[in-house]
N, C-alpha and C positions, 0 to 999 in steps of 0.2 A: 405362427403363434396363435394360440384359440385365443376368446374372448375373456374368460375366466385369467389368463397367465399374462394379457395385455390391461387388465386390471391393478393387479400388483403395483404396476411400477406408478409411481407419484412426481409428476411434474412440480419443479420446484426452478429457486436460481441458486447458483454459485456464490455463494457469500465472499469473494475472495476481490478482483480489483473491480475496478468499474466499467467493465465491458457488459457485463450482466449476465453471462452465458444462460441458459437453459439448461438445466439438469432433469435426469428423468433417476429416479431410489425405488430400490425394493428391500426391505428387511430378509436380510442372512439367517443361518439357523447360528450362525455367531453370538448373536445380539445386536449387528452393527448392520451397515448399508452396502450394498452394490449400486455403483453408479456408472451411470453412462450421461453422453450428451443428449440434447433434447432437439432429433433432425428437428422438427418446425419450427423451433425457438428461433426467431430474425438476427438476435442477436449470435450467437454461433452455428446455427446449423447443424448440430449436434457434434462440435470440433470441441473439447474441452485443453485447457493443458494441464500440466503434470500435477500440479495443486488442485485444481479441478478432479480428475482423476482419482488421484488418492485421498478427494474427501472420506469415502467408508472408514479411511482407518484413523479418522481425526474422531469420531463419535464412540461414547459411551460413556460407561462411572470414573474410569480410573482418573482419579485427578482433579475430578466435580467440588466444586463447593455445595455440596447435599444439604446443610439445614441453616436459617440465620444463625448471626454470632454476633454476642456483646462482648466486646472487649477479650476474643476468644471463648469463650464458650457460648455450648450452643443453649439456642433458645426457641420459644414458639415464635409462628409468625407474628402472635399479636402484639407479643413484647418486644420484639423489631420495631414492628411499624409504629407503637406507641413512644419508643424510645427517640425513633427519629422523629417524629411532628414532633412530642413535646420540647427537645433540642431545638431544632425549627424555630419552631412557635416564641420559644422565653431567649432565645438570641435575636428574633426582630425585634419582640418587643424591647429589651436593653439595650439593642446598638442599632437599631434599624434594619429596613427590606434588604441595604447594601451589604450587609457583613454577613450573607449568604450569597451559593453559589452552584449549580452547576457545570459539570466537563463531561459532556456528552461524546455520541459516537457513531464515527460512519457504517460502523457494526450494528446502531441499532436498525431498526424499522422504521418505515414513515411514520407509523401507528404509535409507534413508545417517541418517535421526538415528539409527535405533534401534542403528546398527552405533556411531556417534560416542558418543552415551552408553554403551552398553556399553561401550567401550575404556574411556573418561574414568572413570566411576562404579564399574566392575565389577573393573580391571584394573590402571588406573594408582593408584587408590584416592582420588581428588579429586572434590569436587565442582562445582570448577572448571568447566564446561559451564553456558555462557547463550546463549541467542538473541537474533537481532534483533525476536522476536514480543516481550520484552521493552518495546520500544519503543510496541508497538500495542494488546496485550490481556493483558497482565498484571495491571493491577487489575480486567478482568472477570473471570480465574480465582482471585483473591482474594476478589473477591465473593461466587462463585457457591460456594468451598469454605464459606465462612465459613457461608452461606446454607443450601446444602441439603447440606453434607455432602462434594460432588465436586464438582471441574470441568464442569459439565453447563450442554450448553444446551438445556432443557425442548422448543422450540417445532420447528417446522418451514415450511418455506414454505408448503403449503397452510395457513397461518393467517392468511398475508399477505392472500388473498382470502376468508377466511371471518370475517375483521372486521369491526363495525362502526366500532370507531375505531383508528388506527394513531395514535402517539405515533412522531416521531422525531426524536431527541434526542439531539445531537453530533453527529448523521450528515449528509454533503451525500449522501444516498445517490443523488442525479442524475447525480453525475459519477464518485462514488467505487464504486457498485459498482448501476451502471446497470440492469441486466436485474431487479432486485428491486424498481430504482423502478420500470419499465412493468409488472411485474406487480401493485404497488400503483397503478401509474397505472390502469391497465384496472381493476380490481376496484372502483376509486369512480367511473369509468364505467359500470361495471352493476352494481354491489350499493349505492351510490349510500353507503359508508362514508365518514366522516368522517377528516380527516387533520390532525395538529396537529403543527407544527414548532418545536422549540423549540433558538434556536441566536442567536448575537450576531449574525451574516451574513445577510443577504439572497440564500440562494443560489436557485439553481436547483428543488433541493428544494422550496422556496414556492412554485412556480406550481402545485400541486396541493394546495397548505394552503389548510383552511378558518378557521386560525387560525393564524399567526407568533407568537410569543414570544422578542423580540430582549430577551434577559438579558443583564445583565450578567458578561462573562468569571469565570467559579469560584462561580458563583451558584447551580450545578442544587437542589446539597443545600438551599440553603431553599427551593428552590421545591418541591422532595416532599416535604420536613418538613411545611411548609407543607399541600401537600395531606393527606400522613397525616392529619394536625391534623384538616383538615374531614372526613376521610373519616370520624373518628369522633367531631367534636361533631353530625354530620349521621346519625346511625346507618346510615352506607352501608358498613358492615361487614361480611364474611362470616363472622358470630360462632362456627356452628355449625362451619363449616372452621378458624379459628385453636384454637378449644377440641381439636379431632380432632386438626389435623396440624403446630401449631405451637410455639412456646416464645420467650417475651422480649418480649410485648409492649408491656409496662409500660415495660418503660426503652425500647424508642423511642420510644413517646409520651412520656414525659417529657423525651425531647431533641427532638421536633417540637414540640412544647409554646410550645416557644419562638420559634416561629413560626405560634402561634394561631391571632395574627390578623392578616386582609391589608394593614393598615398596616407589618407587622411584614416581610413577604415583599414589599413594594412599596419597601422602604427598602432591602434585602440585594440585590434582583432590577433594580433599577429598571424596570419593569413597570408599568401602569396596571392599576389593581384593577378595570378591566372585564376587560381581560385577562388577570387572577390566575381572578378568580370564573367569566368561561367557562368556558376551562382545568379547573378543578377540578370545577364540574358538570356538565361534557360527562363526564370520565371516572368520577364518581361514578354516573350513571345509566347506562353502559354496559357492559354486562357483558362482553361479547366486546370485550376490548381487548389490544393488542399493540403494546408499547411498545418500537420499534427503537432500538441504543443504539451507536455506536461509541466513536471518537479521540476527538470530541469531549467525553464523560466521560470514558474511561480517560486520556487526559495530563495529568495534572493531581497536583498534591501531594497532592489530595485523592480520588484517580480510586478507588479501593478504595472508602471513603464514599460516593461517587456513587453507584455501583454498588449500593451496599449499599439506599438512601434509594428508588431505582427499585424495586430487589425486595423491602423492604417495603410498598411500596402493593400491588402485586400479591398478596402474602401477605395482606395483609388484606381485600381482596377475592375470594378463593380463584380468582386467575385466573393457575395457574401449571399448563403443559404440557395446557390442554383446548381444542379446537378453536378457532382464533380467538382464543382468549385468554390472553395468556404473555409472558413478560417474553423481549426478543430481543436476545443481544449478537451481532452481527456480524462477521466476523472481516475483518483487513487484508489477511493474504498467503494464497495458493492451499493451503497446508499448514502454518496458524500451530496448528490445531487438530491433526494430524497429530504435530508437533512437543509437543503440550504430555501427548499421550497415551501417548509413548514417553519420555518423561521429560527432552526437551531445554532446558527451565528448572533453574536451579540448584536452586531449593528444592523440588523433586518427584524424586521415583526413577519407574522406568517402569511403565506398563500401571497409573498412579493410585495406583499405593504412596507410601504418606509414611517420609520420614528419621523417627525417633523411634519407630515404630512395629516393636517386636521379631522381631513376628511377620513383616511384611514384609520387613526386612532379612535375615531367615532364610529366607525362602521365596524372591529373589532368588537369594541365596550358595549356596543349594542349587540352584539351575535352573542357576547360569550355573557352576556349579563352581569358585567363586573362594573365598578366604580374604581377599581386599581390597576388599570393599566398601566405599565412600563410607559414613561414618556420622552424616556431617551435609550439611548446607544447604554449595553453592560462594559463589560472589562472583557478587552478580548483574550485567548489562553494565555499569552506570557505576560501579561498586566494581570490577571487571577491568581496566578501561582503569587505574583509580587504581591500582591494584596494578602494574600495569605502571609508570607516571609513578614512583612510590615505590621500584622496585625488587624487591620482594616477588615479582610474577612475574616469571621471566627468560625464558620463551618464549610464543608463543600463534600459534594453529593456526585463522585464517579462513575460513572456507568458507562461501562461494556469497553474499557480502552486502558492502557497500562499508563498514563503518564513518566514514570521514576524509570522508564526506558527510552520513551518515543521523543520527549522535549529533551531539547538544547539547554547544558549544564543539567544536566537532572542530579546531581549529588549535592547543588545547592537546593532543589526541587524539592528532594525527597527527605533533606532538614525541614523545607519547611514546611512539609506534611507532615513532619515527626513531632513539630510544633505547634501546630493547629489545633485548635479545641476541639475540636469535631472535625472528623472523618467519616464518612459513610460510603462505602464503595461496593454495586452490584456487579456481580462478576457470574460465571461460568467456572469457572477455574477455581480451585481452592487456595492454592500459593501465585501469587504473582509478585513482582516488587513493589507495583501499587499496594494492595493489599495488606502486604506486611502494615502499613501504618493505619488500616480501620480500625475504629472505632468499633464501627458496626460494619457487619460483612450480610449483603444480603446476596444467596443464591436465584441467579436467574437463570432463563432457558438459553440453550444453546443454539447454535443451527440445527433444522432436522427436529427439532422440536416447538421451535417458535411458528407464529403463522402472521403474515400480515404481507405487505407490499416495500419496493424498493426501484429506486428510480436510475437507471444505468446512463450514461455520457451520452448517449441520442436522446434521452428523455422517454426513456422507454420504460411502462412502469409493467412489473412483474410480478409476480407472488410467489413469496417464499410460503411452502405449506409444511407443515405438522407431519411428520412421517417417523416418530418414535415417540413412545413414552417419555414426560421427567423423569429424569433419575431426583430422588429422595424427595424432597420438599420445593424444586425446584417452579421457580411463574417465571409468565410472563414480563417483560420489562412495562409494558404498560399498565398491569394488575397493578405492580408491585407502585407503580407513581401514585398513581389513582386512589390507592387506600392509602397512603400519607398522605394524598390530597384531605381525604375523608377526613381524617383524624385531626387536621389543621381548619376542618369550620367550612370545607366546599365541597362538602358531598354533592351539592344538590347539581355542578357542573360536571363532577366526573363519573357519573352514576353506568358506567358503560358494560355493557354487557359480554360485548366481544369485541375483538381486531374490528370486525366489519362495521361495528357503529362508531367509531373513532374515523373511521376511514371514509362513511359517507360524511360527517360533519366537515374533516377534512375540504371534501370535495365541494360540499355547500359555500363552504369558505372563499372558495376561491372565483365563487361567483358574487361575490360582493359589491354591486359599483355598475357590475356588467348584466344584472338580468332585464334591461330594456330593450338590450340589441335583440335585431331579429336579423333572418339571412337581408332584407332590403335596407335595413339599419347600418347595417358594419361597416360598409364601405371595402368590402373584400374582392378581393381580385382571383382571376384562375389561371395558373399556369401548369406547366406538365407535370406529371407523378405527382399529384398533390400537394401543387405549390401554394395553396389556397390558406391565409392568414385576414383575420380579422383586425382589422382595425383598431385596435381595443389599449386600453391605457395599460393594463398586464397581460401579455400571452397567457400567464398561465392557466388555464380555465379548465377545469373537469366538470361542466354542467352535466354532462353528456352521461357523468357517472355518480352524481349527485343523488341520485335516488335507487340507488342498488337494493337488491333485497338480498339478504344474507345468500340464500343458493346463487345466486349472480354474481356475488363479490367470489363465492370460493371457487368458482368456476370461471373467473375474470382472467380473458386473453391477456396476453402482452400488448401494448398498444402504448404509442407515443402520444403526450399533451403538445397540444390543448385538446380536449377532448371537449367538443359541447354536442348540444342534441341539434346543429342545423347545419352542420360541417363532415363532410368525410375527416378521419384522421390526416391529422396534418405533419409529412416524414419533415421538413422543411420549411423554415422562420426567415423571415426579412428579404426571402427572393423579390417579391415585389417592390423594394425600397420604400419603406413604411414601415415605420420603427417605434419602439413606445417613449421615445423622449418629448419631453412637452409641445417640441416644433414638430416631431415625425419626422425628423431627420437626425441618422448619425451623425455620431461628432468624430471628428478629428481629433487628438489628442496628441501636444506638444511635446514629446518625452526627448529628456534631456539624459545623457549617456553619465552614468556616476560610478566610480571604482567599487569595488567590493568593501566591504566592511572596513576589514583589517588587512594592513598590509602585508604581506613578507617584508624578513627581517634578517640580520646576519644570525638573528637568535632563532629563528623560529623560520628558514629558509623554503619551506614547502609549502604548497596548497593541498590542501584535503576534500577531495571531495565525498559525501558518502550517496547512500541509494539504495536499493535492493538487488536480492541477485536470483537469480533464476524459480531456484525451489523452496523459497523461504518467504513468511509474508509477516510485515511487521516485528513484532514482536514475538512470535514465535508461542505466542499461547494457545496457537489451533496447529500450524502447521509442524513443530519439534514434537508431537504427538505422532506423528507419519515415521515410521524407519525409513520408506522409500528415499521418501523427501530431505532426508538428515544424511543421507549417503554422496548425496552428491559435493557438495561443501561443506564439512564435522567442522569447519573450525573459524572463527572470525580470523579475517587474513587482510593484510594492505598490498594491496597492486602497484610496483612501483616500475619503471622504469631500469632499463640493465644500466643507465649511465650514473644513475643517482642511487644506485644500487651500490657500483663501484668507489664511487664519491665518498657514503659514508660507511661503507664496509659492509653491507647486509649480503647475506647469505641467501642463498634458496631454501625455503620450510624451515627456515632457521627464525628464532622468535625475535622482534625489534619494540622496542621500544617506541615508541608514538607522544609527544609530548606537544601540549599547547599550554598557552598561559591559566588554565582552569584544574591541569592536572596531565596524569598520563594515564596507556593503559599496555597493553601487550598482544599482540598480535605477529600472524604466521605470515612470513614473508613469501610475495608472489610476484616473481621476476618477470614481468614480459612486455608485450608490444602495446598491452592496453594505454598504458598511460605513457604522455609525453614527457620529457626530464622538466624537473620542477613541480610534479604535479602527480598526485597520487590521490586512490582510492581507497575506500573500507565500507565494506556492509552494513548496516545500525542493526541488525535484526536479534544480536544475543544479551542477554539479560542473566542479571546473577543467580537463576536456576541453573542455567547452563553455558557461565565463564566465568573464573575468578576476578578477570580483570580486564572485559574484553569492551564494556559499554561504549560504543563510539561517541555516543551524543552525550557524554560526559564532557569529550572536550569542547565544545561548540558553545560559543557567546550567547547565543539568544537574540542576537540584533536583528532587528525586522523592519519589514516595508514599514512607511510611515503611514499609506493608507489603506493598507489591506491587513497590516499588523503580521503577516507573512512570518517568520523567523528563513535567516539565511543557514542555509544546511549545506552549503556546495563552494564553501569557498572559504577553510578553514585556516590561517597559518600556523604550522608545525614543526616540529623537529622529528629526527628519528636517530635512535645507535641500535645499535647490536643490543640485544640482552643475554649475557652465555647463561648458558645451563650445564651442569657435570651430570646430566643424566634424564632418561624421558622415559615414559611406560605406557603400554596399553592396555587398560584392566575392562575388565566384563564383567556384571554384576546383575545380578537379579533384582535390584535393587538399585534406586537412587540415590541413597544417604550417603556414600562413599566423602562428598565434599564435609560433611558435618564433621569425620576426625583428619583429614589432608590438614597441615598443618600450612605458616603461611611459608613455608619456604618451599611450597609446590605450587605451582601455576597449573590450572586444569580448564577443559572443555568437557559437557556431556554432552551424548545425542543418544538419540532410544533408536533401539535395535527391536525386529520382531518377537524378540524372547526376552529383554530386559534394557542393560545402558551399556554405552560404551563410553572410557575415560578418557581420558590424552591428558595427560600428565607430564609435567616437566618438572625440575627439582633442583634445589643449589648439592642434593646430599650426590654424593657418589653414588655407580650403579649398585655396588652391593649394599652399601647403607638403604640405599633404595628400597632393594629387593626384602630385604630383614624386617623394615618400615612398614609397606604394604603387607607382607605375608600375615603380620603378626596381627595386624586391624581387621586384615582379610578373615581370619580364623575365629576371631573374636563373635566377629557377627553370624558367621557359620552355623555354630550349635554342635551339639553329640552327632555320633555318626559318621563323620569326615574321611574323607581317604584324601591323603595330599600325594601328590608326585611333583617335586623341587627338584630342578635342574638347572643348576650355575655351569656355567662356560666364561668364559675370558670377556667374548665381548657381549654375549647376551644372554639374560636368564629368564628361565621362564617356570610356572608356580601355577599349579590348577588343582583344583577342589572340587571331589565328586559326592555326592551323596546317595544310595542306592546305584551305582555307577552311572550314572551321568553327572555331566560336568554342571555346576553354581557359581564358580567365578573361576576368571584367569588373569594372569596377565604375563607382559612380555616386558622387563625389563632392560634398556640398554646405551651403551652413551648418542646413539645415532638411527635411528628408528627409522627413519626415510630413507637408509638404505638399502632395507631390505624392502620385501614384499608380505605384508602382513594384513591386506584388504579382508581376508579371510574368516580372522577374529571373531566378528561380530556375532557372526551365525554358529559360533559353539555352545553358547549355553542351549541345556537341555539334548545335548550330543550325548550319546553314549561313549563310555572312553574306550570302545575298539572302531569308533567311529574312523575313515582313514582322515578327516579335516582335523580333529580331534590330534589324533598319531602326528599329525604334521602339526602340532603345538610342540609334542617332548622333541622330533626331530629337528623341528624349528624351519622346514621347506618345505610346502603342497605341492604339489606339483598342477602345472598349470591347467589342465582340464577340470582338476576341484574348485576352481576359484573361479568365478567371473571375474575378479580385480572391482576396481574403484567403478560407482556406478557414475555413468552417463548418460546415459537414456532410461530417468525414472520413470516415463510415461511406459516403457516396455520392459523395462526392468535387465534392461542392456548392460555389462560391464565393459569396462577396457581393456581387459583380455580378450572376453570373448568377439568383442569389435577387432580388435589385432591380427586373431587367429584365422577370423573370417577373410579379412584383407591377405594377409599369408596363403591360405590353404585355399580358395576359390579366386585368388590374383586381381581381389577386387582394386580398380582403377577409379572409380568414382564413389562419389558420397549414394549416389542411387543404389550402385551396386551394393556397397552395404547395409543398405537400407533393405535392402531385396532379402540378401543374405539372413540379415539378424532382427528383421525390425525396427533395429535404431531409428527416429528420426522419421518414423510415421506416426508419433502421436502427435504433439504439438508441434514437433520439428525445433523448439528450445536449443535443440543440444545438434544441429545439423552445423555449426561453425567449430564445433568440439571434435566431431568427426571428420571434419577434413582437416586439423589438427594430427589428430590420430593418423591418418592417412598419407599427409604430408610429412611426419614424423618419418614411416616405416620407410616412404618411399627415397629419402634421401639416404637411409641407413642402408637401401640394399643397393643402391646407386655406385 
């Protein structure tokens, strides 16, 4: 590749979980990107997974919120930005700094929160400012201050393959943040490390355990009480490290205590005491251990405790931040840690300052030149939304995150956003459910067009860069703060010229308190691979990048904090036992084992858990833009169990009913081994663009940790029946308005196809009433020109519409749709009608070389036919072999547990 063609491509990061990947983009003659991984990126090596991947096809107009909007219609920027200060402004002044509000997002940039906290904390005088990382890692940052002092996370990813045992615990880390499982995949490929799953699910994640621990849901805290217990009736304690670098042991043993012994942990966990005692003496005799932790602990009433119960076994085995060995929270969104550094949680000020602290509060209000600093704790998100329902706030200011989808009960949420005096909400998107309730809608930049920095789960800070034009009217998220700052009386603080001046000030920041030390000052220590940490009351220090000059910031490597100017990069925090609590020593922390919210009930007999699933992210306003991505799972579905399947009559892909005390919703029924009886699953990720009735986090309480504010998402009680249907369709549409005339006696799903939408329709009418229904709406929006070819049969009818002979909508009406083979649909429009996929609509059968079938491997664009055909016709025996074959399961490898499925499928059938 010459130099001129190695030009092109633009080093950027993956805006998607918190691994951080490295992306490398070139502009298409599409309009859109080509993306690959980014080899020298630390954080992937240039592995991306399936979302990663199919970013190109998540970027462009269609779908953009192009220009501000008042009350719906559009406006100039200036009567946006005037609109909202003077709102702002004449609601402090009548109700006070508190009846305004901020809900930020791990979407944004370091750049846009530290501009959004500053306004909020610095100027308006509230602490009003919460995020949506709230929702994801909140009680690990309660953990980890509680624990060692600060927000810190100890490890880095070379520990992932310098383990011998990997723990991981709440995490599906297979689907949820992929490139960390094949880097743990491969490292017990050749370091031959052991891996232990600890999780109610049968996910994905397990086909590389050498041990499952299916607990029961809000069980973790006995099960490490539990282990502390043995770690120290077995003297597998690191006595000489807790004497050195620790404090409070006694009272957590005295609360593990209580889980002794494994009768005691087998009754809380329900677990077999072979698998409590493996468990405990795999990780008692192994020193290099690295215990991965997400959702799965932090959602929880209890998720602070959790957190806590994790990093006291670690502590007592001195295996915190040394090679291989270190307790690992993970983070959700591409800049949740970003977010938590510049102070976009309500209960933190920035750069690691705490509220209460005089010295901090004074060393802020002198940097930023203000007399209104914030001098307590805001309302964290489900105390904000209450506030608003209550009336207490009358405004709040959304940016970059959907709320009326992602929080627990959002149908109470999104009343009381529909009641709120003000709404302002900056988005990318033109429709969301958020959105629906602005006031004011202001357009901001997307991925690919925004520039600034973002801080990944090592602490790894990266640059997203600028690699396409705005579409319409579209800024920045920190323009767009900056000049409502302006217009509210503080120009003279937000006067910023680019990303990069926001980002040194930033960085200035975080040397606050600390510019005396020198290397003979610190009191720092050296151990291997850069174990080298300062002594310092906050880790977080970027001196080192304090005085960037614009070509240096956009040219700024990836590199982990603390960053100062008299320290190599530091991969690794607290190996030396030296911590930033006021003593310098960890604490121990007492956690006491507590049920789940809500119980089950003879009304309400199941537990719920939800999460995400493979090729989908949040809420679907980046990734339901990808056809790839929308093929592998079209439909919000509940994972149950075949015993409680039988129990209450549910069908395979037949629709059930879901009901909790908040409401119900409707979803596709998924029979298998994932979940245990009593206990089932569902996605959050579909929202009312695309399901009539599908919102999982509609039924969910809201109830949260009591000091991280957490909300519980994993441990829902539910009912479930059957819901029949006299009939189902699959329509194809160039268009997405199809839901605007469905009436409510149809139940639907969209996902976009390469050429327009696909429907999934369900219906109380009969198939022919069905088919008469759709044709006639179908036609409607058509126009002059039309050629129809309608073809009814007994059990299935099918109705397509060409215009200059190609096909603009079809669909396949019938009482049973899953029995047939209809994966094919999708890719007709813009078919010619002598197309042969086309001819296989009036015939109603392709034949199997036209079809790839249902995709499974989005990273290669794999179906489940042609995965079959391969295993059939080259006698492939192994997942490798078809890997060989078809590519399956060499991008991310996501979908390598799906294909030994498939495998195992065929091979019993020809048996």
């Amino acid at each position: 590749m010459g130099h001129r063609e190695r030009n092109k491509w633009i080093k950027s990061t993956c805006p998607y979980c918190g691994v951080g990947c490295g992306i490398e983009a070139t502009a298409n003659h599409h309009g859109g990107l080509e993306v690959r991984g980014d080899s020298q990126h630390p954080a992937n090596f240039g592995r991306l997974c399936s979302k990663g991947l199919a970013l190109g096809e998540t970027v462009g107009i269609e779908g953009r919120l192009l220009t501000p909007r008042i009350n719906q219609q559009d406006v100039t920027w200036e009567e946006a930005l005037t609109d909202v200060a003077t709102h702002f402004r004449q609601i402090i002044e009548h109700h006070g700094k508190d009846a305004v509000a901020f809900y930020v997002s791990g979407q944004l940039l370091t750049e846009d929160y530290y501009v959004a906290n500053k306004l909020m904390k610095g100027f308006i005088g509230s602490g009003n400012i919460d995020t949506n990382s709230r929702l994801c890692m909140s009680s690990s940052v309660a953990g980890h201050k509680r624990a060692f002092g600060a927000d810190i996370v100890p490890g880095c990813y070379e520990d992932l393959e310098q383990a011998d045992l990997i723990v991981l615990t709440g995490s599906n880390l297979a689907w949820c943040h992929p490139v960390l499982f094949q880097r743990i995949r491969d490292a017990k490929a050749h370091n031959q490390c052991k891996v232990v799953v600890i999780d109610p699910r049968r996910t994905p994640s397990c086909d590389i355990a050498d041990l499952h621990l299916p607990l029961l849901p809000g069980s973790d805290i006995a099960l490490f009480n539990g282990l502390l217990a043995f770690l120290s009736e077995n003297r597998a304690m690191d006595f000489a490290y807790i004497d050195q670098a620790t404090e409070g042991l006694d009272l957590a043993l005295a609360t593990a205590f209580r889980f002794g012994d494994i009768e005691s942990v087998q009754t809380a966990t329900g677990l077999d005491r072979e698998q409590i005692l493996a468990f405990y003496q795999l990780f008692a005799a192994t020193e290099k251990t690295v215990t991965v932790y997400s959702q799965g602990v932090n959602q929880s009433i209890s998720g602070t405790n959790k957190v806590n119960s994790i990093l006291n076994c670690h502590l007592a085995t001195g295996r915190i931040g040394k090679p291989g060995s270190t307790p690992f929270s993970i983070t959700g969104q591409p800049n949740a840690m970003g977010g938590r550094e510049v102070g976009g949680l309500a209960n933190m000020l920035a750069a690691h300052m705490d509220f209460g602290n005089p010295e901090h509060t004074r060393q802020i209000s002198e940097f930023w030149q203000t007399d209104n600093l914030a001098r307590s704790p805001g309302l964290k998100a489900l105390d904000m939304f209450n506030a608003i329902e209550s009336g207490k706030i009358k405004a709040i200011w959304i940016m970059a995150t959907n709320p009326a989808v992602s929080l627990p009960d959002n149908q109470r949420l999104s009343a009381a956003l529909a009641n709120c005096p003000y709404v302002v909400v900056s988005d990318c998107m033109a429709d969301t459910d958020t959105l629906r309730h602005a006031d004011v809608a202001l357009p901001a930049q997307g991925w690919g067009e925004k520039s600034g920095t973002v801080t990944n789960s090592e602490r790894r800070i990266s640059r997203q860069r600028r690699m396409l034009p705005s579409p319409g009217e579209a800024k920045p998220d920190w323009w767009i703060i900056s000049e409502v700052a302006k217009k509210m009386g503080f120009g003279y603080a937000f006067n910023y010229q680019s990303e990069a001046d926001i980002f040194r000030e930033y960085a200035q920041m975080t040397t606050l308190g600390q510019e005396t030390l020198t290397p003979s000052s610190s009191g720092s220590r050296t151990g291997n691979h850069g174990q080298d940490i300062q002594a310092l009351s906050r880790p977080l220090n970027l001196s080192g990048l304090a005085d960037l000059t614009p070509k240096q910031y956009h040219q700024l490597a990836p590199q982990q904090w603390p960053v100062t100017q008299y320290d190599q990069p530091t991969a690794r925090l607290f190996g030396n036992g030296e911590f930033a609590t006021p003593s310098g020593k960890a604490q121990f922390i007492a956690t006491d084992h507590r049920p789940t919210a809500e119980q089950t009930s003879s009304r309400y007999p199941l537990r719920l858990n939800t999460g995400r699933i493979r090729d989908h992210w949040h809420t679907m306003t980046r990734t339901g833009l990808s056809p790839r991505l929308s093929e592998h799972t079209s439909e919000p579905y509940l994972a149950l169990s075949a015993q409680d399947a039988e129990r209450f009559s549910i069908e395979q892909n037949k629709l059930v009913k879901v009901s909790s005390e908040r409401g119900c919703i409707l979803l596709r029924a998924r029979i298998s081994k994932e979940c245990l009886p009593g206990q089932v699953f569902a996605p959050f990720h579909w929202n009312d663009s695309t399901t009539s009735l599908g919102k999982v986090n509609a039924l969910l309480a809201g109830h949260r940790d009591p000091l991280s504010g957490q909300p519980e998402l994993k441990a829902t009680p539910v009912c479930i029946h059957p819901s029949p249907y006299q009939s189902e369709a699959l329509l194809i549409s160039q268009t997405n308005h199809i839901p605007d005339w469905l009436s409510p006696q149809e139940h639907w799903t969209c996902q976009r196809t390469h050429t327009g939408y696909l429907f999934r329709i369900t219906s109380q009418r009969q198939p022919g009433q069905l088919h008469r229904y759709l044709a006639t709406h179908l036609a409607k929006q058509q126009g002059r020109g039309q050629q129809v070819v309608d073809i009814a049969a007994r059990n299935q009818s099918r109705y397509a519409q060409f215009q200059n002979s190609q096909l603009h909508g079809a669909f396949i009406v019938s009482d049973d749709l899953h029995a047939d083979d209809n994966d094919y649909l999708y890719t007709l429009i813009g078919r010619s009608i002598s197309d042969p996929l086309v001819q296989a609509l009036f015939t109603g059968k392709a034949l199997p070389e036209q079809q790839a079938g249902r995709l499974v491997c989005a990273c290669k664009q794999v179906g489940a036919n042609t995965i079959a055909q391969a295993i059939r016709a080259k006698s492939c025996g192994s997942v490798r072999a078809i890997s060989e074959a078809t590519q399956a399961g060499t991008g991310c490898g996501s979908c390598v547990s799906e294909l030994q499925m498939i495998l195992d499928d065929i091979q019993i059938k020809q048996a």
